[in-house]
Steps between C-alpha positions, in 0.01 A plus 500: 500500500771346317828591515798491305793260640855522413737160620841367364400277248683196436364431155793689284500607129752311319704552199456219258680432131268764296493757701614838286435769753425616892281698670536712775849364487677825691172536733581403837140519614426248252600158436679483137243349226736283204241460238485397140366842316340425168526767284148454376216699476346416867802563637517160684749331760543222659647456880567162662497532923649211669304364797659432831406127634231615719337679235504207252347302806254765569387515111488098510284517762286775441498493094460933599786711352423928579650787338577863626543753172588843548317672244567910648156528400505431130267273323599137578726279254365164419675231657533115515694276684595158422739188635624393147704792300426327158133697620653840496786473185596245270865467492618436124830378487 
């Protein structure tokens, strides 16, 4: 049996220079989410989370990074993580 486990996390999201909106951001049972929204067709955004020390040791060492996604039982969104942002948008300036 596996079971679900809920702990404080110490990996935070993070608001970061492109970020145009927030989710969940007057939900007190959930963390607030700044993202960059798109606007396009896929409706895509992007979310940076800023890893405690521990963490980043623990990902060093284990190269293993796992996700939780609550999807309330709706088909599940593609997703893809990444270390480098110039993966996820490409910041014309």
């Amino acid at each position: 049996m596996i079971t679900l486990i809920k702990k404080n996390l110490n990996m935070k999201p993070i608001t970061f220079e492109e970020s145009n909106f927030t989710f969940a951001e007057n939900q007190p049972e959930y963390l607030s989410l700044p993202v960059h929204h798109f606007h396009n067709k896929e409706g895509e955004v992007v979310f940076c989370m800023k890893l405690s020390f521990w963490e980043t040791l623990r990902l060093v060492f284990t190269q293993k990074l796992w996700c939780s996604i609550l999807t309330f039982n709706a088909p599940l969104q593609p997703t893809y993580f990444s270390t480098k942002k110039s993966d996820v948008m490409v910041i014309e300036k």
